[in-house]
C-alpha positions as CSV (number, residue, x, y, z in Angstrom):
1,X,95.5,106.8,77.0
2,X,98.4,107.7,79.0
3,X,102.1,107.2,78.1
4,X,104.5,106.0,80.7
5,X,105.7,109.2,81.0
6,X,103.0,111.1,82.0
7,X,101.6,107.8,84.2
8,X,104.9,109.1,86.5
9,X,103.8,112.8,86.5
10,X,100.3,111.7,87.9
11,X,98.7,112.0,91.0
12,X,98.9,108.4,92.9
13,X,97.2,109.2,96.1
14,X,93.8,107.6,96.0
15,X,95.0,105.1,93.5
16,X,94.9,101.2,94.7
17,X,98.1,99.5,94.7
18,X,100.0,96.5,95.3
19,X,103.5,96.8,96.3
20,X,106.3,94.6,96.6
21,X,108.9,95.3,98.4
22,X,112.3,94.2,99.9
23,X,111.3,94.7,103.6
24,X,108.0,93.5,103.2
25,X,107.7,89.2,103.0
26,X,104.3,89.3,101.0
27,X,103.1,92.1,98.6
28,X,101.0,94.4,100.0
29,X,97.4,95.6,98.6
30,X,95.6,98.7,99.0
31,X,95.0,102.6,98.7
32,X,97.5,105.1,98.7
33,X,96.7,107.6,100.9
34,X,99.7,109.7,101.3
35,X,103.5,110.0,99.3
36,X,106.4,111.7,100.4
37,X,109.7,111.9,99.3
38,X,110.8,108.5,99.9
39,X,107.9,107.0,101.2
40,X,104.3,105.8,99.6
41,X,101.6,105.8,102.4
42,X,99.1,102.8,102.3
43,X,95.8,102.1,103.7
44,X,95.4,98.5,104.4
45,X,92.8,96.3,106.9
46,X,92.0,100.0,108.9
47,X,95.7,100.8,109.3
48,X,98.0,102.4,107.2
49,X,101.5,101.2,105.9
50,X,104.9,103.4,105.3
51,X,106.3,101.9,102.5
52,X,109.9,102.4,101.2
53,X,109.5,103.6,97.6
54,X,113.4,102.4,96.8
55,X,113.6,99.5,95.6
56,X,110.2,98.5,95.5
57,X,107.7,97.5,92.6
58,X,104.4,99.1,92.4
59,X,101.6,98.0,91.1
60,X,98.6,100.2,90.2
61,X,95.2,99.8,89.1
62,X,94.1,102.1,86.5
63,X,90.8,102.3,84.6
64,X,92.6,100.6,81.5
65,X,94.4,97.9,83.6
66,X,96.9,97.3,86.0
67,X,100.2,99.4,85.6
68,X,104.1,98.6,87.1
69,X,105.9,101.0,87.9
70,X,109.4,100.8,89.9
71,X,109.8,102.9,93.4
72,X,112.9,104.1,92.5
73,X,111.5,106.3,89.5
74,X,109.3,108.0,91.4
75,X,112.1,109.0,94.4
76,X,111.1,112.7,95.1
77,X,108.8,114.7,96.3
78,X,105.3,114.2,94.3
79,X,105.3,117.9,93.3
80,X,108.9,117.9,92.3
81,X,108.1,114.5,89.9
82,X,104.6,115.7,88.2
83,X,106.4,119.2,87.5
84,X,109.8,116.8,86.1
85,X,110.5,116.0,82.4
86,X,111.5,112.3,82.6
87,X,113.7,112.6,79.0
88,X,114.8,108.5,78.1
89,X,113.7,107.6,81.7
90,X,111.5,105.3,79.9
91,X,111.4,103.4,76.6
Protein backbone atom coordinates (compact mmCIF):
# COMPACT_ATOMS: atom_id res chain seq x y z
CA UNK A 1 0.00 0.00 0.00
CA UNK A 2 1.28 3.37 -0.72
CA UNK A 3 1.98 6.14 1.78
CA UNK A 4 1.04 9.65 1.06
CA UNK A 5 4.29 10.42 0.38
CA UNK A 6 5.06 8.29 -2.27
CA UNK A 7 1.12 8.69 -3.76
CA UNK A 8 2.76 12.52 -4.63
CA UNK A 9 5.96 11.02 -6.30
CA UNK A 10 3.65 8.86 -8.60
CA UNK A 11 2.84 9.02 -12.05
CA UNK A 12 -0.86 10.62 -12.39
CA UNK A 13 -1.26 10.76 -16.11
CA UNK A 14 -3.68 7.99 -17.03
CA UNK A 15 -5.16 8.06 -13.60
CA UNK A 16 -9.12 9.13 -13.35
CA UNK A 17 -9.79 12.10 -11.41
CA UNK A 18 -12.23 14.49 -10.15
CA UNK A 19 -11.20 17.93 -9.48
CA UNK A 20 -12.50 20.73 -7.88
CA UNK A 21 -11.53 23.86 -8.47
CA UNK A 22 -11.92 27.57 -7.87
CA UNK A 23 -12.52 28.53 -11.56
CA UNK A 24 -14.49 25.70 -12.30
CA UNK A 25 -18.50 25.98 -10.90
CA UNK A 26 -19.00 21.97 -10.72
CA UNK A 27 -16.19 19.47 -10.17
CA UNK A 28 -14.92 17.96 -12.99
CA UNK A 29 -14.51 14.06 -13.78
CA UNK A 30 -12.18 12.26 -15.95
CA UNK A 31 -8.58 11.00 -17.13
CA UNK A 32 -5.54 12.86 -16.81
CA UNK A 33 -3.84 12.95 -19.86
CA UNK A 34 -1.14 15.34 -19.53
CA UNK A 35 0.56 17.56 -16.24
CA UNK A 36 2.73 20.42 -16.46
CA UNK A 37 4.09 22.62 -14.13
CA UNK A 38 1.05 24.29 -13.08
CA UNK A 39 -1.45 22.73 -14.96
CA UNK A 40 -3.22 19.01 -14.86
CA UNK A 41 -4.55 18.09 -18.41
CA UNK A 42 -8.04 16.39 -18.42
CA UNK A 43 -9.86 14.33 -20.82
CA UNK A 44 -13.53 14.80 -20.43
CA UNK A 45 -16.81 14.12 -22.99
CA UNK A 46 -13.94 13.97 -26.20
CA UNK A 47 -12.29 17.26 -25.18
CA UNK A 48 -9.77 17.90 -22.88
CA UNK A 49 -9.59 20.43 -19.88
CA UNK A 50 -6.49 22.73 -18.54
CA UNK A 51 -6.91 22.70 -15.18
CA UNK A 52 -5.11 25.07 -12.59
CA UNK A 53 -3.42 22.78 -10.12
CA UNK A 54 -3.26 25.86 -7.36
CA UNK A 55 -5.68 25.86 -5.35
CA UNK A 56 -7.57 23.06 -6.43
CA UNK A 57 -8.61 19.52 -4.77
CA UNK A 58 -7.93 16.43 -6.64
CA UNK A 59 -9.50 13.47 -6.37
CA UNK A 60 -8.04 10.20 -7.68
CA UNK A 61 -9.11 6.85 -8.15
CA UNK A 62 -6.72 4.27 -7.13
CA UNK A 63 -7.13 0.43 -7.11
CA UNK A 64 -7.54 0.68 -3.09
CA UNK A 65 -10.02 3.64 -3.25
CA UNK A 66 -10.35 7.09 -4.00
CA UNK A 67 -7.37 9.40 -2.85
CA UNK A 68 -7.43 13.53 -2.10
CA UNK A 69 -4.85 15.24 -2.77
CA UNK A 70 -4.50 19.20 -2.86
CA UNK A 71 -3.09 20.94 -6.28
CA UNK A 72 -0.97 23.02 -4.56
CA UNK A 73 1.37 20.00 -3.30
CA UNK A 74 1.99 18.81 -6.46
CA UNK A 75 3.07 22.62 -8.02
CA UNK A 76 6.14 21.60 -10.24
CA UNK A 77 7.06 20.00 -12.90
CA UNK A 78 6.06 16.00 -12.59
CA UNK A 79 9.73 14.97 -12.99
CA UNK A 80 10.96 17.56 -10.56
CA UNK A 81 8.01 16.14 -7.81
CA UNK A 82 8.58 12.16 -8.31
CA UNK A 83 12.43 12.87 -8.02
CA UNK A 84 11.50 15.41 -4.57
CA UNK A 85 11.71 14.25 -0.93
CA UNK A 86 8.47 15.72 0.51
CA UNK A 87 10.12 15.73 4.42
CA UNK A 88 6.75 16.77 6.96
CA UNK A 89 4.79 17.83 3.76
CA UNK A 90 2.48 15.38 5.06
CA UNK A 91 1.32 13.87 8.41
Amino acid sequence: MLSSRDLLRQEFIGLNARIVSPGIRNPVRGRIVDETRNMIHLETAGRVLEISKKGSLITLSLSGGDVEISGDWILGSPADRIKKKMGRLLP
